[in-house]
Each structure stands twice: as C-alpha cells, then as structure tokens.
N, CA, C and O atoms as a Tripos MOL2 file, in Angstrom:
@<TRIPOS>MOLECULE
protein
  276   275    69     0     0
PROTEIN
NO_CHARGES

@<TRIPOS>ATOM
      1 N         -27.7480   12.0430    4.2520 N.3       1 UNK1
      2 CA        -27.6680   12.5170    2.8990 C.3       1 UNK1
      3 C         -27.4800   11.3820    1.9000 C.2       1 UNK1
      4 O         -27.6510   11.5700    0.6960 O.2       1 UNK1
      5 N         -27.1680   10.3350    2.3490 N.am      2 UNK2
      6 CA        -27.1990    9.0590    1.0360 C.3       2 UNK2
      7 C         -28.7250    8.1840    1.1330 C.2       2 UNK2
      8 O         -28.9930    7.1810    0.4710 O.2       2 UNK2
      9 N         -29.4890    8.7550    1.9880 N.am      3 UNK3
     10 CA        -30.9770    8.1740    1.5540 C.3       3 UNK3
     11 C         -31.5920    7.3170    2.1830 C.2       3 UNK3
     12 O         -32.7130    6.8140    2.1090 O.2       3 UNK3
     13 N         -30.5520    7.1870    2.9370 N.am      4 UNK4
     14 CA        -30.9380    6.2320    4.4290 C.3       4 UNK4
     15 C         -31.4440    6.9170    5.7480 C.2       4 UNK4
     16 O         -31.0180    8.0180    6.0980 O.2       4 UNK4
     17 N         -32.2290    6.3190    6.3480 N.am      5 UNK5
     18 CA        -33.1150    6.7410    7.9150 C.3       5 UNK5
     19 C         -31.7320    6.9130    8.4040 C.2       5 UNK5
     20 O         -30.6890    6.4230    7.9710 O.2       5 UNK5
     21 N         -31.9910    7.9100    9.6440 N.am      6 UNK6
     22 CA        -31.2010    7.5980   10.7860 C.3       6 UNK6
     23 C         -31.5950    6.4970   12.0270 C.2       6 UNK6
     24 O         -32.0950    5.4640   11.5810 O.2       6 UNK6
     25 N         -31.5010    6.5280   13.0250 N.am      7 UNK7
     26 CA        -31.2010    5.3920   13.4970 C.3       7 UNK7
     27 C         -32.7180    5.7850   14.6050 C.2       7 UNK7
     28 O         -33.3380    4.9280   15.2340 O.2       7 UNK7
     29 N         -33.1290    7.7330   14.5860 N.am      8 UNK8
     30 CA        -34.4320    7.8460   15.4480 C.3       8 UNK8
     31 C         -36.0910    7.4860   14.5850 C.2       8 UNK8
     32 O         -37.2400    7.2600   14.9640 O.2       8 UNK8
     33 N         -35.2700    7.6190   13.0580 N.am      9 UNK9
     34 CA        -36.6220    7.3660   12.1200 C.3       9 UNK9
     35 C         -36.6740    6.0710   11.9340 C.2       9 UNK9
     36 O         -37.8160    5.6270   11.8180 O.2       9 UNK9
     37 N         -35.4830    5.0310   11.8420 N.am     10 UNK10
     38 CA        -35.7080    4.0750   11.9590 C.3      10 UNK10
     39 C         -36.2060    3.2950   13.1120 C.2      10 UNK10
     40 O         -36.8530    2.2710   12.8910 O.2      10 UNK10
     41 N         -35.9270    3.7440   14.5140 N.am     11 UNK11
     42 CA        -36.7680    3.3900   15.2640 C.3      11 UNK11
     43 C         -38.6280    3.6880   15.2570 C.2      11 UNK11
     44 O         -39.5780    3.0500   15.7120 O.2      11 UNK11
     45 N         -38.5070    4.8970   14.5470 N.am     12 UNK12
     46 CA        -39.8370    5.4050   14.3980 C.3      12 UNK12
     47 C         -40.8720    4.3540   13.2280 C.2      12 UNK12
     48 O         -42.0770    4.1060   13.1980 O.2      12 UNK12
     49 N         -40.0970    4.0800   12.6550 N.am     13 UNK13
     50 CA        -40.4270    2.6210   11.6620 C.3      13 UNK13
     51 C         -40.9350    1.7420   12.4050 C.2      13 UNK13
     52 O         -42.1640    1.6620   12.4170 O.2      13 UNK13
     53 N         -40.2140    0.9180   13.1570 N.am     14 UNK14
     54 CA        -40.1910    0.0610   13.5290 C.3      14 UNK14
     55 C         -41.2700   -0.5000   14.6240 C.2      14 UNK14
     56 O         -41.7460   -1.6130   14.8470 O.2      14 UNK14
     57 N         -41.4680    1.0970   15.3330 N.am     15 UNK15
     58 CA        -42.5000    1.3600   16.2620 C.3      15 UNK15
     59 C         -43.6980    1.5420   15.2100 C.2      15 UNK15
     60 O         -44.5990    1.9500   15.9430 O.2      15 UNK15
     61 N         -43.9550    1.5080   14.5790 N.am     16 UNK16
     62 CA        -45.2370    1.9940   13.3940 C.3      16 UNK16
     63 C         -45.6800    0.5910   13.0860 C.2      16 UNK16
     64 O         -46.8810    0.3300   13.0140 O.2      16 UNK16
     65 N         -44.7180   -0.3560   12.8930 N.am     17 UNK17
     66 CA        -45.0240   -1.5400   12.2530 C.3      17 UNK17
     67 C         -45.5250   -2.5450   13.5320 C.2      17 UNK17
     68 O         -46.5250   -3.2610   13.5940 O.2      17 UNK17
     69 N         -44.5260   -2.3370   14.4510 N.am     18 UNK18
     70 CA        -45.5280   -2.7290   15.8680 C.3      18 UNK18
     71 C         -46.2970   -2.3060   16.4410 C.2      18 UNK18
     72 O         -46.6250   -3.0410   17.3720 O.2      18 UNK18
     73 N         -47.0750   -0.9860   16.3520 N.am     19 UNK19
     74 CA        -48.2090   -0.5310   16.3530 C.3      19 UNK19
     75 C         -49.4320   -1.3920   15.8610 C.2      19 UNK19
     76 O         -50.4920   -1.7470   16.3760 O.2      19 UNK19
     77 N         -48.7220   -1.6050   14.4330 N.am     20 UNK20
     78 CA        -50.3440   -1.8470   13.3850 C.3      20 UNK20
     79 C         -49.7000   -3.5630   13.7490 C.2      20 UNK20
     80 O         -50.0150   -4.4360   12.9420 O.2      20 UNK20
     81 N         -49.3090   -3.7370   14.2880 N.am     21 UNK21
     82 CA        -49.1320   -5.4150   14.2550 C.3      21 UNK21
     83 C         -50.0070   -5.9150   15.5050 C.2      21 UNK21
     84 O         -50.5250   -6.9980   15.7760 O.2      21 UNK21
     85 N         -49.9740   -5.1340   15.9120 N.am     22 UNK22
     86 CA        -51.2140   -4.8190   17.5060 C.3      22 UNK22
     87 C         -52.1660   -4.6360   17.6900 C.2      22 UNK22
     88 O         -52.8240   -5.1740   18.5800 O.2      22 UNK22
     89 N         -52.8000   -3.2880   16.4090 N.am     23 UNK23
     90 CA        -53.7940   -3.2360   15.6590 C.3      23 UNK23
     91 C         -54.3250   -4.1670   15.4980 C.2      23 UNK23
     92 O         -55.3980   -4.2550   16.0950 O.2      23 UNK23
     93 N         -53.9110   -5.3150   14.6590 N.am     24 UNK24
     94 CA        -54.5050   -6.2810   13.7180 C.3      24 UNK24
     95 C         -54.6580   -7.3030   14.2920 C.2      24 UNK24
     96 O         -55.4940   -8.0820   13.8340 O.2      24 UNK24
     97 N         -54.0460   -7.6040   15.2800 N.am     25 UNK25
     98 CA        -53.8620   -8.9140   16.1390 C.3      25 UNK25
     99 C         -55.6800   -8.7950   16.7930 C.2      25 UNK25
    100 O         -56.2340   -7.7030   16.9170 O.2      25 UNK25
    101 N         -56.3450  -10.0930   17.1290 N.am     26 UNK26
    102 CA        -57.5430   -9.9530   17.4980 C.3      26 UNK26
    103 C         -57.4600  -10.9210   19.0380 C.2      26 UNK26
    104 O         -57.9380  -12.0530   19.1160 O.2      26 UNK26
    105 N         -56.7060  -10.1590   20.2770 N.am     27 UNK27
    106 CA        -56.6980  -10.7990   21.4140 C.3      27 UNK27
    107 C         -55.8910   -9.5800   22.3760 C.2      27 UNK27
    108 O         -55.8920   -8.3840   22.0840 O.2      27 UNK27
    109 N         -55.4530   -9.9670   23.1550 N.am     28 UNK28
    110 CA        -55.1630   -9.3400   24.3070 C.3      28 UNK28
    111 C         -54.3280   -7.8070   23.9270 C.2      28 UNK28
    112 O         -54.4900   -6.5910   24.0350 O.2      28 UNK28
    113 N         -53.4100   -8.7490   23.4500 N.am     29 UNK29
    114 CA        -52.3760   -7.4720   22.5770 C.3      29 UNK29
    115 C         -53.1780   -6.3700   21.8180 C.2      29 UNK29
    116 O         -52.6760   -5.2470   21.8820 O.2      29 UNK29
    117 N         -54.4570   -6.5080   21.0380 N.am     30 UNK30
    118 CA        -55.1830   -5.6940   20.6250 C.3      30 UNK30
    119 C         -55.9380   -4.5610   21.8240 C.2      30 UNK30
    120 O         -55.9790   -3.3320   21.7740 O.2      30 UNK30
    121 N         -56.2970   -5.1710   22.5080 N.am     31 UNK31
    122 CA        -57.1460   -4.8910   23.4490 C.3      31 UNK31
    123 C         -56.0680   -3.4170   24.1340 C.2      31 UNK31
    124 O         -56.2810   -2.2270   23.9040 O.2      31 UNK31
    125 N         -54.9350   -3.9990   24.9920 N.am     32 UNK32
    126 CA        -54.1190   -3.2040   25.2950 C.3      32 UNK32
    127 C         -53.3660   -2.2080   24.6670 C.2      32 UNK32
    128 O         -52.6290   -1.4380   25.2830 O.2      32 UNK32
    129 N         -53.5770   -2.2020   23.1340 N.am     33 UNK33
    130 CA        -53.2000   -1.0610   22.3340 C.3      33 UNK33
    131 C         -54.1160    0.0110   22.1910 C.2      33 UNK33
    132 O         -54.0470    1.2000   21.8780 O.2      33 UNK33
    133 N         -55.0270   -0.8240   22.5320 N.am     34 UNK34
    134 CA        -56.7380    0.6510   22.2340 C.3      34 UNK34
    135 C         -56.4380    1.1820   24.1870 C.2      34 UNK34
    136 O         -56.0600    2.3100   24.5030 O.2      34 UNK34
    137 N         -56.6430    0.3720   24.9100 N.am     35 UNK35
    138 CA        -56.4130    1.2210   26.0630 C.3      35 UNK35
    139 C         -55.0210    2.3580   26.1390 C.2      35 UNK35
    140 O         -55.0980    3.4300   26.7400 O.2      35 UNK35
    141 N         -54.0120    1.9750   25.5510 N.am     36 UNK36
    142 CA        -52.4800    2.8850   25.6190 C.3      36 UNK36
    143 C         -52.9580    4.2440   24.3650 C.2      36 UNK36
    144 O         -52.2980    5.2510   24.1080 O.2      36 UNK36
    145 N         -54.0910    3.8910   23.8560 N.am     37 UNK37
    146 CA        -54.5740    4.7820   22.3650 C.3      37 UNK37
    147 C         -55.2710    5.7640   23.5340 C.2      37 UNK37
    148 O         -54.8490    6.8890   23.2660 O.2      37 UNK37
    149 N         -55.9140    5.8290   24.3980 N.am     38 UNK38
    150 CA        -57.1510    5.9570   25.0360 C.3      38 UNK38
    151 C         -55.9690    6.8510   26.0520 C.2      38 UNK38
    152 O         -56.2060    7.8600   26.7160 O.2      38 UNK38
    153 N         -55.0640    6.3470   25.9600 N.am     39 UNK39
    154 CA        -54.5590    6.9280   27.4120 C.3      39 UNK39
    155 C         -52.8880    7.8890   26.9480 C.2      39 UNK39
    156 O         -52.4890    8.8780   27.5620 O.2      39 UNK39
    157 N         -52.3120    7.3680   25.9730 N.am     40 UNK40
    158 CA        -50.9290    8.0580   25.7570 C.3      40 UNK40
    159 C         -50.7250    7.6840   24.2340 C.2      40 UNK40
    160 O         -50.2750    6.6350   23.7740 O.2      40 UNK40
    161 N         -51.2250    8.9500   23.4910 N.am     41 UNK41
    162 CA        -50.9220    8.7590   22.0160 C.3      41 UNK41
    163 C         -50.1030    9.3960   21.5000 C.2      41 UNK41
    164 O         -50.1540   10.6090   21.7000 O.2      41 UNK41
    165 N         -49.2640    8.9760   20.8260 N.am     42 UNK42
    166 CA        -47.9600    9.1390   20.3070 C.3      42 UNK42
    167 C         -48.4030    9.7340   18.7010 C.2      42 UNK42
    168 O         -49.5560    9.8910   18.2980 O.2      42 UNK42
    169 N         -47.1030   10.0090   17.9260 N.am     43 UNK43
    170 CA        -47.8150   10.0360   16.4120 C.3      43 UNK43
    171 C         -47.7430    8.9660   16.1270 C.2      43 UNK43
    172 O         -48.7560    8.7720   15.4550 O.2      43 UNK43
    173 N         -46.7360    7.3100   16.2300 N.am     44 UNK44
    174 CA        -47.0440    6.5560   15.5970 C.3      44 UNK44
    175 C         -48.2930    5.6500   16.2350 C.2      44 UNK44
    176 O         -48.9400    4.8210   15.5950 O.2      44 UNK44
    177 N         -48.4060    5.8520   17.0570 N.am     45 UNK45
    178 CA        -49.9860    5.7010   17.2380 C.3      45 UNK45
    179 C         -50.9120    5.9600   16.5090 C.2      45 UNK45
    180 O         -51.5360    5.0370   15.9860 O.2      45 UNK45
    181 N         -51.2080    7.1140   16.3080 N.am     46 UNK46
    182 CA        -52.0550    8.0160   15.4530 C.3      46 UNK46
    183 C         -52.3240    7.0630   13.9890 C.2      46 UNK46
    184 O         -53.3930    6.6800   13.5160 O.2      46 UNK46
    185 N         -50.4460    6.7850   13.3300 N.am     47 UNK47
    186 CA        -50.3480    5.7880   12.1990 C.3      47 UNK47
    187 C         -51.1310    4.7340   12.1490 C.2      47 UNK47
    188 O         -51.0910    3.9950   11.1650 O.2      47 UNK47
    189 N         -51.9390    4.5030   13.1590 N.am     48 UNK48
    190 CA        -52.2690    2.9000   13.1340 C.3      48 UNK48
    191 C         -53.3590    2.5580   12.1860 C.2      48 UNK48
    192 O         -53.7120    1.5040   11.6590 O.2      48 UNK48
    193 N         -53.8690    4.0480   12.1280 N.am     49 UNK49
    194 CA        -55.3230    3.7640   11.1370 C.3      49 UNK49
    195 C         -55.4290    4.0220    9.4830 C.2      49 UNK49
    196 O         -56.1680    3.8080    8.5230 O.2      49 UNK49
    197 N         -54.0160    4.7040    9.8900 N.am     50 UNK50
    198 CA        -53.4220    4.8400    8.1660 C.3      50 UNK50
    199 C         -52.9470    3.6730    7.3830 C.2      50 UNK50
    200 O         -52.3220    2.6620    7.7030 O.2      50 UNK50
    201 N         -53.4970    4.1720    6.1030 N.am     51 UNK51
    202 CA        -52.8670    2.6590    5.2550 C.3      51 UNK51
    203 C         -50.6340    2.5710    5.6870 C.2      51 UNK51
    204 O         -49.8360    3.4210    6.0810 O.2      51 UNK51
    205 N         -50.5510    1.6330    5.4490 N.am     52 UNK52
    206 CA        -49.1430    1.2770    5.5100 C.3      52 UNK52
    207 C         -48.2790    1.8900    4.5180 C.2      52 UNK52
    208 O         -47.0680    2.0850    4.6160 O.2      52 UNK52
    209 N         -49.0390    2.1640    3.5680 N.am     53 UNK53
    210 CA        -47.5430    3.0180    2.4940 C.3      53 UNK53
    211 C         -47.7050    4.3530    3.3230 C.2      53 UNK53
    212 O         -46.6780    4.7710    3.8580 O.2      53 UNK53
    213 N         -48.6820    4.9550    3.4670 N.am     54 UNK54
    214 CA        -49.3180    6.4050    4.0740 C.3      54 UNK54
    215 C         -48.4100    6.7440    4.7880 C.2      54 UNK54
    216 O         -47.6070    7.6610    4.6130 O.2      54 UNK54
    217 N         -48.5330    5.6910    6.0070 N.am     55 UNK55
    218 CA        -47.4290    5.7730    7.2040 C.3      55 UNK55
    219 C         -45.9590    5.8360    7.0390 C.2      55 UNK55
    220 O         -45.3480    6.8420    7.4020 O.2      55 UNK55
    221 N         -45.3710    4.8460    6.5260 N.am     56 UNK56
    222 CA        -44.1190    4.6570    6.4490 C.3      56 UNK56
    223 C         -43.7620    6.7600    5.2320 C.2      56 UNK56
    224 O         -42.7890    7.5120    5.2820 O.2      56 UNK56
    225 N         -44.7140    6.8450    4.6270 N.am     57 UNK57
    226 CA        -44.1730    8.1430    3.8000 C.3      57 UNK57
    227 C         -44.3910    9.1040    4.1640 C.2      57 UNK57
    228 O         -44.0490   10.1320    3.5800 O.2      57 UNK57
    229 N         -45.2240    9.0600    5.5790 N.am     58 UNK58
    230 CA        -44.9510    9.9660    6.5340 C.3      58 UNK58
    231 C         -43.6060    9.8240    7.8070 C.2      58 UNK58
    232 O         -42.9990   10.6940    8.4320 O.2      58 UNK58
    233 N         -43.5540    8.9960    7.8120 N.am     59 UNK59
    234 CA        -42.0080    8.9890    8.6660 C.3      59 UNK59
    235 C         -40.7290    9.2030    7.6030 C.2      59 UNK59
    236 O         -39.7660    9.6800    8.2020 O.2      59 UNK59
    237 N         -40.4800    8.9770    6.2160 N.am     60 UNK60
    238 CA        -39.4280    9.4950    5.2640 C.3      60 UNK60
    239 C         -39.7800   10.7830    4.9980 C.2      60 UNK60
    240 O         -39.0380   11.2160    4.1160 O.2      60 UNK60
    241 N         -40.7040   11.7240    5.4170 N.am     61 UNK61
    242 CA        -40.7720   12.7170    4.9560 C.3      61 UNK61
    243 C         -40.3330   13.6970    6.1990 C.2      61 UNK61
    244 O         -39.6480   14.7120    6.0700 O.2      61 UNK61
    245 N         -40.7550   13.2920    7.1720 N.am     62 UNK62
    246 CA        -40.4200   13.8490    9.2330 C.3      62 UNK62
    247 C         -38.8780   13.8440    8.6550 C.2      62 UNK62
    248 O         -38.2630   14.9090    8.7040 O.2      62 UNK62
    249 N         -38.2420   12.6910    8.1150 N.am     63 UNK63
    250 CA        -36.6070   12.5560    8.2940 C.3      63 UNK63
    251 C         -36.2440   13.6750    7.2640 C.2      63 UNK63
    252 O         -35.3800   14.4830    7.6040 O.2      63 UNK63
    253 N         -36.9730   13.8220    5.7320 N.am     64 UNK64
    254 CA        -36.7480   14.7540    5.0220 C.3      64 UNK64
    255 C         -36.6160   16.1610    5.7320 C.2      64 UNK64
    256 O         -35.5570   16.7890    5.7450 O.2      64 UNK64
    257 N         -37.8950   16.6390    6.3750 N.am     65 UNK65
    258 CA        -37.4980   17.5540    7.0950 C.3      65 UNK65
    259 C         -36.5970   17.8380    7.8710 C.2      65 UNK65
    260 O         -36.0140   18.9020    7.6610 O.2      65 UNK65
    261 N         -36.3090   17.2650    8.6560 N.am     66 UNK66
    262 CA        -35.1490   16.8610    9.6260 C.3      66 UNK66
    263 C         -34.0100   17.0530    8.9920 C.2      66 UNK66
    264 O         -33.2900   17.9660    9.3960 O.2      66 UNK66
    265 N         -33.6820   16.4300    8.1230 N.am     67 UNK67
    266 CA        -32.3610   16.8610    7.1100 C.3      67 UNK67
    267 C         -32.3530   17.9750    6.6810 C.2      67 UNK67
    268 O         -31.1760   18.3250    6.6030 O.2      67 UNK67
    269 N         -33.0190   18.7580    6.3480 N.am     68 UNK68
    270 CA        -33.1700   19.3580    5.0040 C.3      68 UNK68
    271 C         -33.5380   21.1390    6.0120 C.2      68 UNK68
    272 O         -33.4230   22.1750    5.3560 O.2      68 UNK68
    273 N         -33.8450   21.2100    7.1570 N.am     69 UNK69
    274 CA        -34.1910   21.8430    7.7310 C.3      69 UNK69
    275 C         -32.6660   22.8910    9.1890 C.2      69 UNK69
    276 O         -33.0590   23.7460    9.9830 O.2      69 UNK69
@<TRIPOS>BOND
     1     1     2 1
     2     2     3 1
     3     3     4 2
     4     3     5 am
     5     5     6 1
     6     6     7 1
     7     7     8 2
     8     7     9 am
     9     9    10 1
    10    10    11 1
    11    11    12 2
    12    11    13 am
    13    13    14 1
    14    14    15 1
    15    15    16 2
    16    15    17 am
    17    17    18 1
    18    18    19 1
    19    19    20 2
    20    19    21 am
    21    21    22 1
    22    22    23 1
    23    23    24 2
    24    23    25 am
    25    25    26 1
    26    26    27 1
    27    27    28 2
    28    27    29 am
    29    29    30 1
    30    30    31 1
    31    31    32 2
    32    31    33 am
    33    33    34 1
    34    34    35 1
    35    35    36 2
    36    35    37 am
    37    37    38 1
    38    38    39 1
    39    39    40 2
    40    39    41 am
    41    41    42 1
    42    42    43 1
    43    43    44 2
    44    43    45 am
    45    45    46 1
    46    46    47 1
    47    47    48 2
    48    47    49 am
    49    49    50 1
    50    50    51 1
    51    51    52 2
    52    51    53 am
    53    53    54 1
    54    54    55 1
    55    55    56 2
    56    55    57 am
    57    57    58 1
    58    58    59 1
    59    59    60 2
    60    59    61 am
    61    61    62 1
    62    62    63 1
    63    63    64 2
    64    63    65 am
    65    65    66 1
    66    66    67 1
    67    67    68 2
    68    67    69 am
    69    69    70 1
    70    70    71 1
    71    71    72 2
    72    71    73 am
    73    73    74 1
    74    74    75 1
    75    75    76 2
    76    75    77 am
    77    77    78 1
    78    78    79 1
    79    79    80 2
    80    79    81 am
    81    81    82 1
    82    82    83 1
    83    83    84 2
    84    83    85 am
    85    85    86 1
    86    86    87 1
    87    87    88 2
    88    87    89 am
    89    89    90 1
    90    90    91 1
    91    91    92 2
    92    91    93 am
    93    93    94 1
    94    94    95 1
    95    95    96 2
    96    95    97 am
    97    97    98 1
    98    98    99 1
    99    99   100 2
   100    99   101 am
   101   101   102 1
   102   102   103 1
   103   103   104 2
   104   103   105 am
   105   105   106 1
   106   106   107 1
   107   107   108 2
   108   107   109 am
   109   109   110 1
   110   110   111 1
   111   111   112 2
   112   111   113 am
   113   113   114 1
   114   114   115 1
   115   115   116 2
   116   115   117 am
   117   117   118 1
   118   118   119 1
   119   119   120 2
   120   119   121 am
   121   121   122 1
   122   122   123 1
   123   123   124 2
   124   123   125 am
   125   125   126 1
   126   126   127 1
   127   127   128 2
   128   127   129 am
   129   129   130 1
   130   130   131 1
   131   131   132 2
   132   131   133 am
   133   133   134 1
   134   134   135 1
   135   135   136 2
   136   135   137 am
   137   137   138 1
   138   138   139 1
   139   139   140 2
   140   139   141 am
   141   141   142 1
   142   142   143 1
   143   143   144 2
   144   143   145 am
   145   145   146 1
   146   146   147 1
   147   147   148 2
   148   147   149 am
   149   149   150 1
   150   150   151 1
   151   151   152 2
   152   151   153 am
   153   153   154 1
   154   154   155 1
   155   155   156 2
   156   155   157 am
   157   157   158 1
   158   158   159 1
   159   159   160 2
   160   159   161 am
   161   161   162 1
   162   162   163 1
   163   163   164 2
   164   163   165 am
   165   165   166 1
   166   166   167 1
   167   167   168 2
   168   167   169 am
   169   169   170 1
   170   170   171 1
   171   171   172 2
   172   171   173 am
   173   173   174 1
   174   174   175 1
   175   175   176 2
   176   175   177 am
   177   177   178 1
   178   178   179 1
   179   179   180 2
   180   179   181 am
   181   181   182 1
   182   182   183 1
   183   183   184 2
   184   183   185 am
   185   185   186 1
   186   186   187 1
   187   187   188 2
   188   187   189 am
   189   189   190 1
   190   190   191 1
   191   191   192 2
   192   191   193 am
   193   193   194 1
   194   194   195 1
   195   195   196 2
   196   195   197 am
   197   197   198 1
   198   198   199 1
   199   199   200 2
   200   199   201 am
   201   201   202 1
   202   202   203 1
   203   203   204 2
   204   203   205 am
   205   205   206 1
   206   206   207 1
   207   207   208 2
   208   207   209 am
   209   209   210 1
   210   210   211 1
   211   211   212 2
   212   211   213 am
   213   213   214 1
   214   214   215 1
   215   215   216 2
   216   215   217 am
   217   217   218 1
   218   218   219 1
   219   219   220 2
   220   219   221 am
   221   221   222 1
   222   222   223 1
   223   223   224 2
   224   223   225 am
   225   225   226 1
   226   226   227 1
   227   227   228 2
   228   227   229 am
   229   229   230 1
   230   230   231 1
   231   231   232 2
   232   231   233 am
   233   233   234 1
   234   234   235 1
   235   235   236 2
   236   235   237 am
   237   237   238 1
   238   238   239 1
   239   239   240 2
   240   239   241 am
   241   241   242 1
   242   242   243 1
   243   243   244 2
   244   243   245 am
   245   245   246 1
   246   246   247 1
   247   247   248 2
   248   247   249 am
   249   249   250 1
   250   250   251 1
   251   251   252 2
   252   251   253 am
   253   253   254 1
   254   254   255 1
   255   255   256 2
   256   255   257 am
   257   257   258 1
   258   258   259 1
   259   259   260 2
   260   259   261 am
   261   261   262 1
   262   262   263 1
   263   263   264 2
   264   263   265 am
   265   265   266 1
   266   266   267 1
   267   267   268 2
   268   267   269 am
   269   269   270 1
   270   270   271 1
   271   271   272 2
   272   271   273 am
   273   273   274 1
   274   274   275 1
   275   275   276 2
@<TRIPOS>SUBSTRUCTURE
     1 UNK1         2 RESIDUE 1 A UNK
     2 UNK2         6 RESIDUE 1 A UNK
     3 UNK3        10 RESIDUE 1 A UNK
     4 UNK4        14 RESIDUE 1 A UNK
     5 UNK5        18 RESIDUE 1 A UNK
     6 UNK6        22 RESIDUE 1 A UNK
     7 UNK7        26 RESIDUE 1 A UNK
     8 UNK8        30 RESIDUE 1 A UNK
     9 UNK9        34 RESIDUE 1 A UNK
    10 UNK10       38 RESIDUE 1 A UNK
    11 UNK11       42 RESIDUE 1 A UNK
    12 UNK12       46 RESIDUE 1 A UNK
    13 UNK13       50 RESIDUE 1 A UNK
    14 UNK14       54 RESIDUE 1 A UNK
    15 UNK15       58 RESIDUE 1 A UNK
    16 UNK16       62 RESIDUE 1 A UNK
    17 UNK17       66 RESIDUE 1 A UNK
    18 UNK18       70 RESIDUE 1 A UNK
    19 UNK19       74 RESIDUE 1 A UNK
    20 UNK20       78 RESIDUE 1 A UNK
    21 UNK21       82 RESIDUE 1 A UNK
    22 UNK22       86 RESIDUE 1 A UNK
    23 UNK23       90 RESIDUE 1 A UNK
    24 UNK24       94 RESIDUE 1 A UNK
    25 UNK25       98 RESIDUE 1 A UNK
    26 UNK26      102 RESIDUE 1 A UNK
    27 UNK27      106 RESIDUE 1 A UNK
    28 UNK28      110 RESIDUE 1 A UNK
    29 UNK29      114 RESIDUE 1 A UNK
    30 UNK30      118 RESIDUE 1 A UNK
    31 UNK31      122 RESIDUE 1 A UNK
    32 UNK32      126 RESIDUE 1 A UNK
    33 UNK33      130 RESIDUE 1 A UNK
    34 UNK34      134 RESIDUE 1 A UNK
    35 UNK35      138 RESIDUE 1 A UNK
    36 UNK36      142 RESIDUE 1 A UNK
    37 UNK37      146 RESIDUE 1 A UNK
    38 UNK38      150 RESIDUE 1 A UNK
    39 UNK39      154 RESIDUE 1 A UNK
    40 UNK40      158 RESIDUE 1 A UNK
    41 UNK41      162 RESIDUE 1 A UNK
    42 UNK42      166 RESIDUE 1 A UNK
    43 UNK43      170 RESIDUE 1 A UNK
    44 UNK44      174 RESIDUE 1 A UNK
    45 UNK45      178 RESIDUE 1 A UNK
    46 UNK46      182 RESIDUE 1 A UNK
    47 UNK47      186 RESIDUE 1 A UNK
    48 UNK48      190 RESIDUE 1 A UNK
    49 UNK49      194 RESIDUE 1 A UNK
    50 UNK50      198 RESIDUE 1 A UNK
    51 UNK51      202 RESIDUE 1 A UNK
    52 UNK52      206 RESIDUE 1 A UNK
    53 UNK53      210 RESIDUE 1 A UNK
    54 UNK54      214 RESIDUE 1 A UNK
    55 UNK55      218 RESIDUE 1 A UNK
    56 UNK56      222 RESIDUE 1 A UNK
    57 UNK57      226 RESIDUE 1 A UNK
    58 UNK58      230 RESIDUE 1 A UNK
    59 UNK59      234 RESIDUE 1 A UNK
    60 UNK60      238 RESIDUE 1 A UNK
    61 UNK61      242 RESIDUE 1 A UNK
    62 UNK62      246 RESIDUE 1 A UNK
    63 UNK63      250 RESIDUE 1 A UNK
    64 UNK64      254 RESIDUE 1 A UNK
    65 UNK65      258 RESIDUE 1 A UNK
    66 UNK66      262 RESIDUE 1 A UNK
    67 UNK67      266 RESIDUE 1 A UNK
    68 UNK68      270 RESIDUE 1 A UNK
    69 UNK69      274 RESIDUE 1 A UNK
C-alpha cells in the first residue's frame, strides 16, 4: 500500500529485464533463450517482445491487482 513492489513482482522485474537482456544479446545466451521460448514460456517470457515501458506496466499493474483484489 505505500507504492512499492513486493518482493514476488519485484522478482518478476527483474526476471523481465533478464529476459530482454538475452533477447538482445547476439550469441549463445540469445540462442538459448529462443530454445527455453520454444520449450517453457513463462509470461515474462512472453515480455520479451514488448517494448520495455509496456512490460514493466504490465508487471505494476499484476501487483495492482494483487493488492487491490
């Protein structure tokens, strides 16, 4: 209630940003994110193709619900 993530959305952050950091990378690490895409997709997976504000205001809004629900 003071406007801060909890500690599962903030992991959910964090996993979003290492997602698309995996994404973008052009070598092995890339490679092995499209096979884990191919094989076990998560939602922040899903995030990877979304722009970066997109994403992150979809994980403050999961927590909105979450609170608010």
């Amino acid at each position: 209630m003071l406007g801060k993530l909890n500690v599962k959305h903030l992991l959910m952050l964090q996993k979003l940003k290492f997602y698309r950091h995996l994404h973008l990378s052009e070598n092995f690490l890339h490679n092995l994110l499209c096979v884990c895409l191919v094989h076990n997709v998560d939602d922040c997976m899903k995030s990877v193709f979304l722009p970066l504000h997109v994403a992150i205001e979809t994980v403050k809004l999961s927590f909105s619900l979450y609170v608010y629900d």
